[in-house]
N, C-alpha and C positions, 0 to 999 in steps of 0.2 A: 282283621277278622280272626276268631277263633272259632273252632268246631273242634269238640273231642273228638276222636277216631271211631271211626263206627264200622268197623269191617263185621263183626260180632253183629248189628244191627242191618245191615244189607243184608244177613241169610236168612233175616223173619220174612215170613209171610206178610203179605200187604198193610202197615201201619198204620194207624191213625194217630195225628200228635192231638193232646191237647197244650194250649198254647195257653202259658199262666202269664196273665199281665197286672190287676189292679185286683186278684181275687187269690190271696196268696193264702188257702188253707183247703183242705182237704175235705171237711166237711159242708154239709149246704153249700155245695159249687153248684149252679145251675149248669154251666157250660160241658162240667168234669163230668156232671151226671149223665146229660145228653150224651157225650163222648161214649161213656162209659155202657150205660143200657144198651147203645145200637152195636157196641162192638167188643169185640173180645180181645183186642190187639192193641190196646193204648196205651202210645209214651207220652209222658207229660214233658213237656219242655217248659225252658225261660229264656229268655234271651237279654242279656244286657245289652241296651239300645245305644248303640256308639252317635246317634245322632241326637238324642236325648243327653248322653254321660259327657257329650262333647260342650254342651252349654253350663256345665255345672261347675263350678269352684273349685280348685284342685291343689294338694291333694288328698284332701279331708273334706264329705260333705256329710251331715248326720243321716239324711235318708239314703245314700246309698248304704251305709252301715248298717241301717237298718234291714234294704231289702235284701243285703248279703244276708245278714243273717235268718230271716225268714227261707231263705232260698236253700240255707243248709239245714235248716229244720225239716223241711221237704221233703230233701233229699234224704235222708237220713228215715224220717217214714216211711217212704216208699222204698228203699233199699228194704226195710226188714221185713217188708214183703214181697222181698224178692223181684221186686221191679227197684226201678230208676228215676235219674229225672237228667234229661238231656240238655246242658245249662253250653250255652252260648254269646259269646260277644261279638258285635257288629251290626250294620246296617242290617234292619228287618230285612229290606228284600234283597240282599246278599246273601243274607244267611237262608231263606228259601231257597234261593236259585242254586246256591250248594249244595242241599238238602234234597229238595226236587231230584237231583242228577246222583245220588251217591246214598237213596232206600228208598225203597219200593211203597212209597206214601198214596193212601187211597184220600185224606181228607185230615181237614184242623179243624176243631173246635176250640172255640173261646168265648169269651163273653162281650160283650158289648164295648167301648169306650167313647164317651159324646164329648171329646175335645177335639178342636179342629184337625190338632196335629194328628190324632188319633182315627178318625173318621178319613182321611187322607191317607195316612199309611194301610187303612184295613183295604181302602179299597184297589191299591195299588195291587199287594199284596194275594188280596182275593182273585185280581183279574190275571197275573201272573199265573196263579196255582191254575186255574180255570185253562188256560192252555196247555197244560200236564194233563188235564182230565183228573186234577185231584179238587173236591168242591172244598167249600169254605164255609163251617157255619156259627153263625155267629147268638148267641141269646143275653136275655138282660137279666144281672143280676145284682147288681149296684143300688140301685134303687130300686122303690117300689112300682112306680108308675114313671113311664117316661115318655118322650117325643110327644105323638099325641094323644095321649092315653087321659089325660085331664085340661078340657079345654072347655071353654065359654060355648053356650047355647049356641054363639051364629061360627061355632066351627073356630073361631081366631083362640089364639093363645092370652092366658093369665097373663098381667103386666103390674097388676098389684097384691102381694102376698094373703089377705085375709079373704078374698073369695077363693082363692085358690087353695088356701087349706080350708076350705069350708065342703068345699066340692071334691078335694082330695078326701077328706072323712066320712064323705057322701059315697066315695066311688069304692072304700075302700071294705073288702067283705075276710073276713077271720083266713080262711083258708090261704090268702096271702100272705103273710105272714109265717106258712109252713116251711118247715126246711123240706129241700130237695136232697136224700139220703145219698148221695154220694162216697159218700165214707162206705154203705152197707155192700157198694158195688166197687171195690179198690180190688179184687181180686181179678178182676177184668183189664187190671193194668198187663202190660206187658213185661212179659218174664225178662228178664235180663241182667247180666252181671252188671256190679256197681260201674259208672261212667265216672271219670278223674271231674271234681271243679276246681273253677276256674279259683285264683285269689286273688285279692283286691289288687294288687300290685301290675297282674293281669291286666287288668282292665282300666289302670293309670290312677287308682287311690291307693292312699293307704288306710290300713287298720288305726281304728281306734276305741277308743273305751268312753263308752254312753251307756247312760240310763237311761230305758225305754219305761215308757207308763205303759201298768201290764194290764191285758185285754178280760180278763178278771172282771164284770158288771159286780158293782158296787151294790147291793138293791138299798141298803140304810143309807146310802147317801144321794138314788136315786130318788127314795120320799122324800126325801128334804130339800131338791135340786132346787127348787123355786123360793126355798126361803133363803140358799146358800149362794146362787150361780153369777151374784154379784162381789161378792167378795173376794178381792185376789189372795187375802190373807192367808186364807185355809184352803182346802180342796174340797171344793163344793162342787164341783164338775166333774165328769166322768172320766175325763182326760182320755176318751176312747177315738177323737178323730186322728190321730196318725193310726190307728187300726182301723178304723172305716176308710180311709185313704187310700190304703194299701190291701184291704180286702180280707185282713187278718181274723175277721170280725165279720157274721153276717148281716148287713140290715135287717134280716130278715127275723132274725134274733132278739137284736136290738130292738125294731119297731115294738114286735110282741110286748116284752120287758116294758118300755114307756107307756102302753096303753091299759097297763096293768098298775103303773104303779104312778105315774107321775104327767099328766098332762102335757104341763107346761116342756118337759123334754122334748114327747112328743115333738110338737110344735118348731122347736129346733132343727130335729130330724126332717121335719117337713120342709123349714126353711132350704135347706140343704137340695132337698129335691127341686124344691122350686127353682134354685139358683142354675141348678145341671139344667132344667127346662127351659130358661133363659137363655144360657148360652147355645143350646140346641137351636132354638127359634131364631135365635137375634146372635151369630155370631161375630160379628160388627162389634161387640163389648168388650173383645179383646184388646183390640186397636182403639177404640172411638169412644166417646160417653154413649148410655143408651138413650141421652137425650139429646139432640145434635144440639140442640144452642147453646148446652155447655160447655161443646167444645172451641168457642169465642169467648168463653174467658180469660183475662188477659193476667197469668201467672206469672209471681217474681222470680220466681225459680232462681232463689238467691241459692247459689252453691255451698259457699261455707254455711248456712243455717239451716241446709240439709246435713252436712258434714253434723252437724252438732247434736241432730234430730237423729242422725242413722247410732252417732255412738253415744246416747244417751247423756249429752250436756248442754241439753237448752236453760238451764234454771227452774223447769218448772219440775218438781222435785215426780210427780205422779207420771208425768212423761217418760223421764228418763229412768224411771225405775221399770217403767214397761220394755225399754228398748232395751236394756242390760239385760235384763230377765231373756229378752227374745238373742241378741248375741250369743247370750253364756250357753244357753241351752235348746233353741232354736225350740220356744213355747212361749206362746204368748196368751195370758187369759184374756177372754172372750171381752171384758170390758174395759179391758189396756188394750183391747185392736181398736173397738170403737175410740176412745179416746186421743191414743196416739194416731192416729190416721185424722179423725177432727182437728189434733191442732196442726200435723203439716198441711192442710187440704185450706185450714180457714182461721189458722195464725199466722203460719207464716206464706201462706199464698202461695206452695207449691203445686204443682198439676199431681193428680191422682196415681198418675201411672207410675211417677216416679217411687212413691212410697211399697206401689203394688207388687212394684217389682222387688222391690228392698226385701219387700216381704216374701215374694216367691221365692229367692235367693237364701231367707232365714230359715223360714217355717219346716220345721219335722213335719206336720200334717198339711201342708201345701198343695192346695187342691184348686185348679185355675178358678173353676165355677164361683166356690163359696169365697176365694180371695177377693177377683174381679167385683162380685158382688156388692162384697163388704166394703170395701176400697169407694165405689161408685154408688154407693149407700152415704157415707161416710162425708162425701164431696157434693153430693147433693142431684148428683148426676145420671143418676141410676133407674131401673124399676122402682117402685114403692121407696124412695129415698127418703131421708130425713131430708125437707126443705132448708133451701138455699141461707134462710136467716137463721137457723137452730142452730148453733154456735157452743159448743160442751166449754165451759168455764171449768179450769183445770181446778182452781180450787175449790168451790164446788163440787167435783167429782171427787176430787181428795175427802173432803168433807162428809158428804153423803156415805161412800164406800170405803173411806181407807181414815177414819178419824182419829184412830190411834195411832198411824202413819208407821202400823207392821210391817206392810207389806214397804212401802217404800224406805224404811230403815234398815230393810232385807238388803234390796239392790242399792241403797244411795245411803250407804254408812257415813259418810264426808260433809252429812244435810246439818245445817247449821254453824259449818266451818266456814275459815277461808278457800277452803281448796275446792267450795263447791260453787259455780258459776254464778251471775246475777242472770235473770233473766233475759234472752235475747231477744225478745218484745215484751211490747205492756199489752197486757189483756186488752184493755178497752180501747188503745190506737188500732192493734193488731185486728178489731173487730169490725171497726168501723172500714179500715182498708177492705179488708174481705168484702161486707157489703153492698161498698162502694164498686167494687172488681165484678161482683156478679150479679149487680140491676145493670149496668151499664152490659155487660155481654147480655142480658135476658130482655133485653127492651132495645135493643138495636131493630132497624129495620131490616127486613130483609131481602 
């Protein structure tokens, strides 16, 4: 565990931290602002999560790089007004129980987080402070609407996307969409000379050198989003969710922008919520399908032709051009996730989780809800899924979205040599197994 020295911060008057997790900017913070209005004394902290940092690949992961540097961006703001930001490594509630005992803390504010891991640490966290007599308060800023803020007439939760964005657009009135001025109230931060941060090396990474997509709204290629957002060849997408991931970005910003300019975005945006919603209601999706009888399908979980799927050499040229792209730079376009997730799920008969996870391991913008989603969309297993028989024919999807075969001559230069695989099944065997694998688990008695 690391805590910078805070002898300088024991002789303030009673604190308040606000506590930055998934909401990494200074303006439109819902949580920062609350902090900020009720009090005159606020350090912001971060904490790098040694139970979190301890599952992750080492010693290079692209999103830790990332939030390092958003983290010294931060810093670096609030230094030049004369405040700070009090950055920390270790166990959340270690790093409290230090805290607690070594400045005079009246209360933390932060924002919300509806991931199990996340809702488990707050509450721990919370009940600790609570016997300090320091409270805890928490608000939502992540999304628009959450838990149960959009539900069916008899009280139960959405379980199929299009009445839920129907009723989402229904519930949804202008004023939402407003930023919370948090920025206009930074003055209210607490005075204090600069705090040392931590470096990656700290905290058992090292540095490295990435290119981050910048949080920069497009709006020309926002109008276009729906005639582009199939195409991997160009940048027809906004490339903005590793900043809504991370909080760099406000929904709230963003929502405004979509309804302004482009629908079908929208729509996406909403997707997203609905997925946080789901895992909310039905956290079971982590572990389980959200349909149990999926998870009696009888998977070949052949190793080596996930080995082939993870490094992009199944033969099937639009596959393995998704999974290099997702390696090289930990991004994956929105219709190589659908794609490559169909053919492990229902080519080569792998269980869902396995790829989910491949993917939580790769993804810059890796966010459980919209993965888990996709992944259990993808397999047929999910909410609102694509049924069990809808089977994406790689060439066909090459065909349709990639006919000039740009995009896959980007990542699979080697396409049409000897040095590039044959295929590790045939479409039409591979099809009929799948099938075959999940009538027989969907028609079992039980």
């Amino acid at each position: 565990m690391i805590i910078p020295p805070l002898a300088t911060l024991a002789q303030q008057k009673p604190i308040v931290l606000f506590w930055f997790r998934r909401d990494l900017r200074l303006e439109d913070n819902h949580g920062l602002y609350q902090a900020l209005k009720r009090h005159s004394s606020v350090l912001p902290i971060f904490l790098f999560d040694a139970d979190i940092l301890e599952k992750l690949e080492k010693p290079t992961d692209h999103r830790v790089q990332f939030i390092y540097e958003q983290v010294q961006s931060l810093k670096t703001a609030l230094e030049r007004l004369g405040s700070t930001l009090l950055v920390c490594h270790g166990s959340p509630m270690a790093v409290y129980q230090q805290l607690a005992q070594r400045l005079p803390l009246q209360a933390v504010y932060t924002n919300h987080d509806y991931e199990p891991y996340a809702r488990h640490r707050d509450q721990v966290v919370a009940e600790f402070l609570a016997t300090h007599q320091i409270t805890f308060h928490s608000f939502k800023d992540q999304v628009i609407f959450e838990k149960d803020e959009v539900l069916k007439e008899n009280g139960t939760p959405y379980t199929v996307f299009t009445p839920y964005m129907r009723r989402w657009k229904a519930l949804f009135k202008p004023e939402m969409g407003n930023a919370w001025d948090s920025k206009a109230l930074l003055h209210h931060c607490l005075k204090a000379g600069p705090l040392p941060l931590l470096s990656l090396p700290d905290i058992g990474f090292q540095p490295q050198y990435c290119h981050f997509p910048s949080k920069e709204i497009d709006i020309a290629l926002i109008k276009k989003y729906d005639q582009q957002r199939d195409i991997p060849a160009i940048v027809g997408t906004s490339r903005l969710s590793v900043h809504l991931r991370f909080g760099t970005i406000s929904i709230r910003a963003v929502t405004r922008i979509a309804q302004q300019y482009n629908g079908v975005w929208l729509n996406e945006l909403i997707w997203r919520n609905f997925y946080m919603m789901i895992l909310w209601h039905f956290p079971h999706v982590v572990a389980r399908s959200f349909k149990s009888a999926y998870d009696q399908v009888a998977w070949e979980n052949n190793k080596t032709h996930f080995q082939a799927w993870c490094a992009g050499q199944t033969g099937y040229p639009i596959v393995d051009a998704g999974m290099r792209e997702l390696n090289a730079t930990g991004y994956m376009h929105n219709r190589l996730r659908m794609i490559t997730a169909s053919f492990l799920t229902k080519h080569l008969l792998i269980d869902w989780r396995w790829g989910e996870s491949y993917f939580a391991q790769k993804l810059l913008d890796f966010e459980l809800s919209s993965n888990n989603g996709g992944w259990q969309w993808a397999a047929g297993s999910g909410c609102d899924a694509a049924p069990y028989f809808r089977i994406f024919n790689p060439y066909l999807q090459t065909q349709k979205f990639d006919p000039d075969l740009k995009y896959v001559k980007q990542w699979v230069p080697e396409l049409n040599s000897t040095d590039y695989p044959p295929p590790i099944v045939e479409h039409s065997i591979a099809r009929a197994r799948t099938l075959a694998a999940y009538k027989q688990a969907l028609t079992q008695e039980w």
